[in-house]
C-alpha positions in Angstrom: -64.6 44.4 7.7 -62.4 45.2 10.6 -59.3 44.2 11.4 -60.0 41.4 14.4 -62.5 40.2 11.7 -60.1 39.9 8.9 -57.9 37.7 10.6 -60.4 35.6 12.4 -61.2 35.0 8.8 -57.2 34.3 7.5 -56.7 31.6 10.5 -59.8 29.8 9.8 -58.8 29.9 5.9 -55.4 28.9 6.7 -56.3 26.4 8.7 -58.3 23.8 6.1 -55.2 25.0 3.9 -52.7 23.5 6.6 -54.8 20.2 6.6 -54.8 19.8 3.0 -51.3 20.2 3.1 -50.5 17.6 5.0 -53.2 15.3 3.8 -51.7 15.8 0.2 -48.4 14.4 1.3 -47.5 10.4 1.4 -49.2 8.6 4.1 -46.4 8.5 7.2 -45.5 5.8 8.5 -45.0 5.4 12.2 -41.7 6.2 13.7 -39.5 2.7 14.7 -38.4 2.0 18.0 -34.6 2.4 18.8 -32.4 -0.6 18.5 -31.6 -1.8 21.6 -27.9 -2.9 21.5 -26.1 -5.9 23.9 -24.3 -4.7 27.0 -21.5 -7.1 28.3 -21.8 -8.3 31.7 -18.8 -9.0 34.3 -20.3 -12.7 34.8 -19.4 -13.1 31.0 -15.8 -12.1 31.6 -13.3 -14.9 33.5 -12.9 -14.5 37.2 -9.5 -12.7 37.1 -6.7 -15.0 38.5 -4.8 -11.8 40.7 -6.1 -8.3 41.2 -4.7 -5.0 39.7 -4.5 -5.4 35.9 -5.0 -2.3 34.1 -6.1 -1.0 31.2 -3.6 -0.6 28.7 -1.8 2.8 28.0 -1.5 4.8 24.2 1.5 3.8 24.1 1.4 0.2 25.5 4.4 -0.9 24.1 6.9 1.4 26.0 6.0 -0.6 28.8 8.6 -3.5 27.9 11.5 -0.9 27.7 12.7 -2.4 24.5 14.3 0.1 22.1 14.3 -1.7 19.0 10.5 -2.3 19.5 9.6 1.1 20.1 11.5 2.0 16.6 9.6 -0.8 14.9 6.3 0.4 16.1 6.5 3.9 14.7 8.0 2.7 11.4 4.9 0.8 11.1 2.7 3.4 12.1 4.1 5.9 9.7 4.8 3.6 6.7 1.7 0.8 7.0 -0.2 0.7 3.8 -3.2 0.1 6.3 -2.7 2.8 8.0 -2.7 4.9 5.1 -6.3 3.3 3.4 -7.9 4.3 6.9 -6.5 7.7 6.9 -8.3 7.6 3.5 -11.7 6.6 4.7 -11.6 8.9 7.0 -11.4 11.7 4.8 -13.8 10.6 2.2 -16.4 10.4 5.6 -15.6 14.7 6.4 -16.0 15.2 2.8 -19.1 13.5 2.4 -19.7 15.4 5.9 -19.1 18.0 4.4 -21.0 17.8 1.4 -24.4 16.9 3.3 -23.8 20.5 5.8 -23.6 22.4 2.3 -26.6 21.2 0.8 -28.5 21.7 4.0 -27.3 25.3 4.0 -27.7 28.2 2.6 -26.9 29.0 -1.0 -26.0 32.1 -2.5 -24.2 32.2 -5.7 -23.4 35.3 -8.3 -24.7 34.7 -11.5 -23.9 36.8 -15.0 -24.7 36.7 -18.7 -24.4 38.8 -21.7 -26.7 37.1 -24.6 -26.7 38.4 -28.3 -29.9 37.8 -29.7 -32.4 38.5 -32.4 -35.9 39.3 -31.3 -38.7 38.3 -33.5 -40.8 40.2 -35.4 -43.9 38.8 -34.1 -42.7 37.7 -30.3 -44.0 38.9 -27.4 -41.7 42.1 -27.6 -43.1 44.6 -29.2 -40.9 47.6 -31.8 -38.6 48.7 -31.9 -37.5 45.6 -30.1 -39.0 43.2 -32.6 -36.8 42.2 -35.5 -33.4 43.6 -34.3 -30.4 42.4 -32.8 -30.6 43.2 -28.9 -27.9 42.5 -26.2 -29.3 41.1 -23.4 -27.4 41.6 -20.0 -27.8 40.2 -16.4 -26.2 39.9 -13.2 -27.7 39.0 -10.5 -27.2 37.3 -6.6 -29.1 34.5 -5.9 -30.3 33.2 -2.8 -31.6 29.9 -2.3 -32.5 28.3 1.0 -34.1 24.9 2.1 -36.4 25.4 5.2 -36.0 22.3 7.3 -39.1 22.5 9.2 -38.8 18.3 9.7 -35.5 18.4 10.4 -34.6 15.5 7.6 -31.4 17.6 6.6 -30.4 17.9 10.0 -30.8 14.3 10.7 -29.0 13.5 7.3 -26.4 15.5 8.6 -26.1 13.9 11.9 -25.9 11.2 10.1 -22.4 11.9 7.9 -21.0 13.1 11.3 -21.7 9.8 12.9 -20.1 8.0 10.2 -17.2 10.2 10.7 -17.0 9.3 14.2 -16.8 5.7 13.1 -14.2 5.8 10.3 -12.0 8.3 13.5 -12.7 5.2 15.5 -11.5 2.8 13.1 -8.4 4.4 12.0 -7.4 4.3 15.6 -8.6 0.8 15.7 -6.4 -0.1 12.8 -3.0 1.6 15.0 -4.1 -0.6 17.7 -4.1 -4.1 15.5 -0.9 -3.0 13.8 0.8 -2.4 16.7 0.0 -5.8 18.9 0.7 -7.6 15.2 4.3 -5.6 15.4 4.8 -6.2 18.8 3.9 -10.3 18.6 6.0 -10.6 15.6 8.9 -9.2 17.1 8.9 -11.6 20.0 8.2 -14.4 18.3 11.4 -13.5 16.1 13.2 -12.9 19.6 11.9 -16.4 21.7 12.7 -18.3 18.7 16.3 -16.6 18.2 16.9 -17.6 22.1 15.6 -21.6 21.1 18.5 -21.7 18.3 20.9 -20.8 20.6 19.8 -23.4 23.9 19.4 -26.0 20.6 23.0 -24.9 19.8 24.2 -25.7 22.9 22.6 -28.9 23.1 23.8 -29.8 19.9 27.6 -29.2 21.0 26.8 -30.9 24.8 25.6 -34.2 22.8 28.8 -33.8 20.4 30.4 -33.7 23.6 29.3 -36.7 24.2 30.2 -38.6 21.1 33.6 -37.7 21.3 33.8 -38.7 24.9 32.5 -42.6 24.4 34.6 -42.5 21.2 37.5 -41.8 23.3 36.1 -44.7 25.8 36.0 -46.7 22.7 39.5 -46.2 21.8 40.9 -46.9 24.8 39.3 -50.2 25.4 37.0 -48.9 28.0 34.0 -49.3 26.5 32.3 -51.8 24.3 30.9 -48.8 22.2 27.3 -50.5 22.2 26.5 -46.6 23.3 28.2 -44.6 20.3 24.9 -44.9 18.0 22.5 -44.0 20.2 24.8 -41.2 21.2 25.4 -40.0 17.7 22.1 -40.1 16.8 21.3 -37.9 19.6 23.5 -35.8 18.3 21.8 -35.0 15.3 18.6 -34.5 16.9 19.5 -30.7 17.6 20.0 -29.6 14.1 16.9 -31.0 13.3 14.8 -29.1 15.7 17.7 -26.0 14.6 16.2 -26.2 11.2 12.9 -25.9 11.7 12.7 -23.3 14.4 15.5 -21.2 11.9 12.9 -21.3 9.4 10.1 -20.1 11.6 12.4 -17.5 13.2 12.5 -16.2 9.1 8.7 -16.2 8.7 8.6 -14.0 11.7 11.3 -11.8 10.3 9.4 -11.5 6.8 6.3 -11.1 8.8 7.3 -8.1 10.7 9.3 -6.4 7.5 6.3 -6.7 5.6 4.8 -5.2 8.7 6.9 -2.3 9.2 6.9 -1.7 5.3 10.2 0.3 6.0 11.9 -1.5 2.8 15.8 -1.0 2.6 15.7 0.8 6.4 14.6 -2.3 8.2 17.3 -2.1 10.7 19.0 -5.3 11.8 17.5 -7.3 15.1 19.8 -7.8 17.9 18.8 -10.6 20.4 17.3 -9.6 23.6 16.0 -10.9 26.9 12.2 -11.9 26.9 10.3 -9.1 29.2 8.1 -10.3 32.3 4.8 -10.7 31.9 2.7 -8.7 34.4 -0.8 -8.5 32.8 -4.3 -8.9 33.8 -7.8 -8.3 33.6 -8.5 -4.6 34.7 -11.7 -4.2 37.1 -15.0 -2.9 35.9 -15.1 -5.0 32.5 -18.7 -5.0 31.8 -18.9 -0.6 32.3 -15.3 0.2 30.5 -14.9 -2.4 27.5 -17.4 -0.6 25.8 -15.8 2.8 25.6 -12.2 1.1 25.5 -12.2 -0.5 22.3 -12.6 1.1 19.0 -14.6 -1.7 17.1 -17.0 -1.2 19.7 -17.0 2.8 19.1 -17.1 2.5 15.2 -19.9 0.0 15.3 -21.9 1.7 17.9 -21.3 5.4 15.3 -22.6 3.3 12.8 -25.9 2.5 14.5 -26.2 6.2 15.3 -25.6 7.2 12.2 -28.1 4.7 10.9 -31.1 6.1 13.3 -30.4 9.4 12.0 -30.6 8.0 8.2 -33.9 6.5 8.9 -34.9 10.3 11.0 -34.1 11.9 7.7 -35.7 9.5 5.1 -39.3 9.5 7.1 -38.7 13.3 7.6 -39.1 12.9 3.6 -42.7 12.3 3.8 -43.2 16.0 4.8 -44.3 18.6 2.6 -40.6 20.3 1.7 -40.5 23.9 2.0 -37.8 26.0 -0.1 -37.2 29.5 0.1 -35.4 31.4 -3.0 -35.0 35.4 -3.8 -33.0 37.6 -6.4 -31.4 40.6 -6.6 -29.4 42.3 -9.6 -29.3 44.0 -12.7 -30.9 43.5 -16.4 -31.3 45.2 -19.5 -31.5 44.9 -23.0 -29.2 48.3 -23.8 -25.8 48.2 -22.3 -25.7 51.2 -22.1 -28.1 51.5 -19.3 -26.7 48.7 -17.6 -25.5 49.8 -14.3 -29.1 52.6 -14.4 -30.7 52.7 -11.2 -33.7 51.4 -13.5 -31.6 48.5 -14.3 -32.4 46.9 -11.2 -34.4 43.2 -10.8 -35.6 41.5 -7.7 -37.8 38.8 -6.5 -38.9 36.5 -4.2 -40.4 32.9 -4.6 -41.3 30.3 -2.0 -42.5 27.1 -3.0 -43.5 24.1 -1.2 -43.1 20.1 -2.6 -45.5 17.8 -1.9 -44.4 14.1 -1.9 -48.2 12.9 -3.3 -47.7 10.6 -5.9 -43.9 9.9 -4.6 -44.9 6.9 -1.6 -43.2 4.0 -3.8 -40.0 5.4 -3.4 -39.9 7.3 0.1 -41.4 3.5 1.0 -38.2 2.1 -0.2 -35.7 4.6 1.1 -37.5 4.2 4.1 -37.5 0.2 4.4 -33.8 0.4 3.0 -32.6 2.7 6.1 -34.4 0.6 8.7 -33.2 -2.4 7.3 -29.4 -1.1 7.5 -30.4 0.2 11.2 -30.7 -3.0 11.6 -27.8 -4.3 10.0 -25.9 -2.0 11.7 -27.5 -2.8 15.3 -27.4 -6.6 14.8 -23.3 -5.9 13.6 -22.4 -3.7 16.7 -23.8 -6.6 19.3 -21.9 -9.6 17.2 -18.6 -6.9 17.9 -19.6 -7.0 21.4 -19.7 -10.5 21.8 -15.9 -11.3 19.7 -14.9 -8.8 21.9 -15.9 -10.8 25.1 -15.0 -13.6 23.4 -11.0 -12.3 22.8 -10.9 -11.0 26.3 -11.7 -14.5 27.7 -9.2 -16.5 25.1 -6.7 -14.4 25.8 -6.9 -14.1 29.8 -7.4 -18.1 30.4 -3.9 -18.4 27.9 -2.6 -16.2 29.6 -3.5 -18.0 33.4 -2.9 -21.0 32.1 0.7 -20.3 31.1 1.3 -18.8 34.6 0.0 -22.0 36.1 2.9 -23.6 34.4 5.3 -21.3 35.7 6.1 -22.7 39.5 6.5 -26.0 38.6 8.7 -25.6 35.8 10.8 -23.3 38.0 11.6 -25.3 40.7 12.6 -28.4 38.1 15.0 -25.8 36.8 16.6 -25.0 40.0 16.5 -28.6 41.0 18.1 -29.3 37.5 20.8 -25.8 38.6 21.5 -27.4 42.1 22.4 -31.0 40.4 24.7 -29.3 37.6 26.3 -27.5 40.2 27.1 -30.6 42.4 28.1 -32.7 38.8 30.3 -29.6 38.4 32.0 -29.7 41.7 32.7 -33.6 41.2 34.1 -33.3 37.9 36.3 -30.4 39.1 37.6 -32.7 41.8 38.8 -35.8 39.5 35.7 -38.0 41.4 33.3 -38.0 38.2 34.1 -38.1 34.2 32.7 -35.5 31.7 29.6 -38.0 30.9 27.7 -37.2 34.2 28.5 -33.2 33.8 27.1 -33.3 30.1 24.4 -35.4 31.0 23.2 -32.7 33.6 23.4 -29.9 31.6 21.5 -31.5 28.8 18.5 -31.5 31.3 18.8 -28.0 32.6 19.2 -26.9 29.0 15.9 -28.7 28.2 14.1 -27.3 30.9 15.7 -23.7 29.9 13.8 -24.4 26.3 10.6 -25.1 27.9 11.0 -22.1 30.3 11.8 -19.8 27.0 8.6 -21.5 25.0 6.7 -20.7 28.2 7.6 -17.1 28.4 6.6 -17.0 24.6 3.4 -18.0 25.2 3.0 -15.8 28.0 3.7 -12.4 25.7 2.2 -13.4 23.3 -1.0 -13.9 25.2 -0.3 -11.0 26.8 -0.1 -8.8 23.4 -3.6 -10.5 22.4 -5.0 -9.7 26.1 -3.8 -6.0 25.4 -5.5 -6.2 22.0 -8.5 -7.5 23.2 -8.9 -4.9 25.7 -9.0 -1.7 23.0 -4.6 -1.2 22.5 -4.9 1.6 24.7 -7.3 3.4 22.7 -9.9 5.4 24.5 -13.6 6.3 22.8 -14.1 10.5 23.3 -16.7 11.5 25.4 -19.1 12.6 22.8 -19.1 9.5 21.7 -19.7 7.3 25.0 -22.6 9.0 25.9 
């Protein structure tokens, strides 16, 4: 037979072989559609109330020039017990990354022995072998290698990258929500510090008061029918004193147990609320996606999840392994390292999943049904994210709304202190009308510092809501 002829006759023999192969294996089931994930639009967004918000920076926090918040942010950063666990997960995700690329590799190991043993007399080896004491020497390099001709260990380790990805995305995540929950803390400790001291003053101006129509009183001015009301009064401050000292604490606590800094903690010194100046950046619906890291990690995790499901169905395939040997044998030490000594071999083999469909089945319907999982959690993040973005934007328009009126009944309040002030100065008025002013503008200054509260700390939730400045990396927005 010639040579065309003998391999006409090879490819029609391997040929049936091929077919059997694959007709030996599990029956396949069909590959699953892609999960389509939720988009946000910019109709599901707020109409933004003034242009020119932007999105926020790394290091958002700078932008309030504060010193003493700058130092608490980093303490947290570096000391939070949550920062540390995701730290963790993130390095239990390379390792098991790292894990899946070595067992899709290839393995070569160095393998030796040195056995004592007796040989029997009626064995397979014959004398003067049989019925002595032999030792029996190897050392060999094995070679081992897993031909991914389906790519199921490529896709599995696809996979363990993408849920490194997410657990990256998460840790950053997790510096983004510590940071806001440092940052709100810390001015909710300063706005209420500022209330105590407008309710001190108060408290003193109504004092003021008392003494004055006691005075009255004494002098046989007055019929004194005004001295409870007017005492009472006076004790109304320490009231509202004692209950915004003991929320001024929480908020202490809170941002110790925050900062985790223990005996360094450093001691707060009051300082003036910063302006609000945020927004809603432009081109929601394209850059929320990439800008927050909920959204990243969740997104990872779907990839992650298609790939699992790649790698299970790639499982039905007929697995193809490749393994050789080289090294050195013998039964007489002596002769050990002998050119003769030497041992090699080569063996493929090939796996055939046929009686194995029960359990690819269920690997297969456990994958896709966490695909799934995975797909229906990443649009539910999509939607609390709109939803945060929205909450915190119409908080944060509605406290601006407040912020003209409330301004000119302070300066009105300002102007008619000033005028009282000039009055009493001259002899034309007595210290009743001037107290009685700046009890009003001292109100008003408590609503204005309540406002500005509310307005920060909207602010902080709107900077939250739109990713804390954290950015997803290219390879991971496409």
């Amino acid at each position: 037979m010639n040579n065309q002829s003998s391999n006409k006759y090879r490819i029609r023999s391997a040929a049936p072989l091929a077919a059997l192969l694959l007709a030996s294996c599990a029956a396949i089931p069909p590959e699953a559609p892609a999960p389509k994930l939720a988009a946000p639009r910019q109709a599901d967004f707020v109409p933004a109330s003034t242009a020119g918000g932007q999105w926020p920076a790394a290091t958002w926090w700078q932008q309030f020039h504060d010193s003493q918040l700058d130092g608490l942010v980093q303490q947290a950063l570096s000391n939070s017990p949550s920062m540390a666990v995701a730290a963790a997960r993130l390095q239990a995700a390379r390792a098991g990354a790292q894990a899946t690329a070595a067992a899709a590799g290839v393995a070569l190991n160095v393998n030796s022995s040195l056995t004592r043993e007796r040989f029997p007399d009626y064995g397979l080896a014959p004398p003067p072998i049989a019925g002595h004491y032999f030792y029996d020497g190897e050392a060999a390099l094995d070679f081992s290698w897993d031909v991914d001709f389906w790519g199921r260990n490529r896709a599995a380790l696809q996979s363990s990258l993408g849920q490194v990805r997410a657990s990256q995305a998460e840790q950053a995540g997790s510096a983004a929500t510590l940071a806001t929950a440092v940052a709100s803390a810390y001015y909710q400790w300063q706005a209420l510090n500022a209330r105590i001291t407008l309710q001190q003053s108060m408290e003193a101006s109504r004092r003021h008061l008392v003494e004055l129509e006691s005075s009255l009183v004494k002098a046989g001015l007055s019929a004194g029918q005004n001295l409870a009301p007017l005492t009472a009064d006076a004790a109304a401050p320490r009231q509202t004193i004692a209950q915004l000292g003991a929320q001024r604490d929480q908020a202490l606590f809170q941002l110790r147990s925050l900062v985790n800094s223990g005996k360094d903690f450093p001691a707060l010194q009051a300082a003036p609320l910063p302006t609000v100046t945020g927004g809603l950046p432009p081109g929601l619906d394209l850059d929320l996606l990439a800008r927050r890291a909920d959204i990243a990690a969740a997104r990872d995790r779907v990839e992650a999840s298609v790939q699992e499901v790649k790698s299970d169905r790639a499982a039905f395939y007929p697995d193809v392994d490749l393994s050789a040997f080289v090294g050195l044998s013998s039964l007489d030490m002596g002769q050990m390292l002998h050119y003769g000594s030497r041992t090699y071999g080569v063996t493929p083999a090939i796996h055939l999943p046929v009686f194995d469909a029960p359990r690819l089945h269920a690997a297969l319907a456990g994958s896709q049904a966490d695909a799934a999982v995975a797909a229906a959690e990443y649009d539910q993040t999509v939607q609390n994210a709109v939803a945060q973005v929205n909450d915190a934007a119409l908080r944060l328009q509605g406290v601006d709304a407040e912020k003209t009126a409330l301004t000119a009944q302070t300066d009105a309040r300002q102007h008619d202190l000033d005028s009282a002030t000039r009055l009493h100065q001259a002899g034309l008025t007595d210290g009743r009308t001037l107290e009685i002013r700046r009890l009003a503008l001292l109100a008003l200054q408590d609503q204005e510092i309540s406002r500005e509260q509310r307005a920060l700390l909207a602010d902080i939730d709107l900077i939250k809501a739109l990713g804390g400045g954290y950015t997803a990396p290219q390879t991971a927005s496409k």
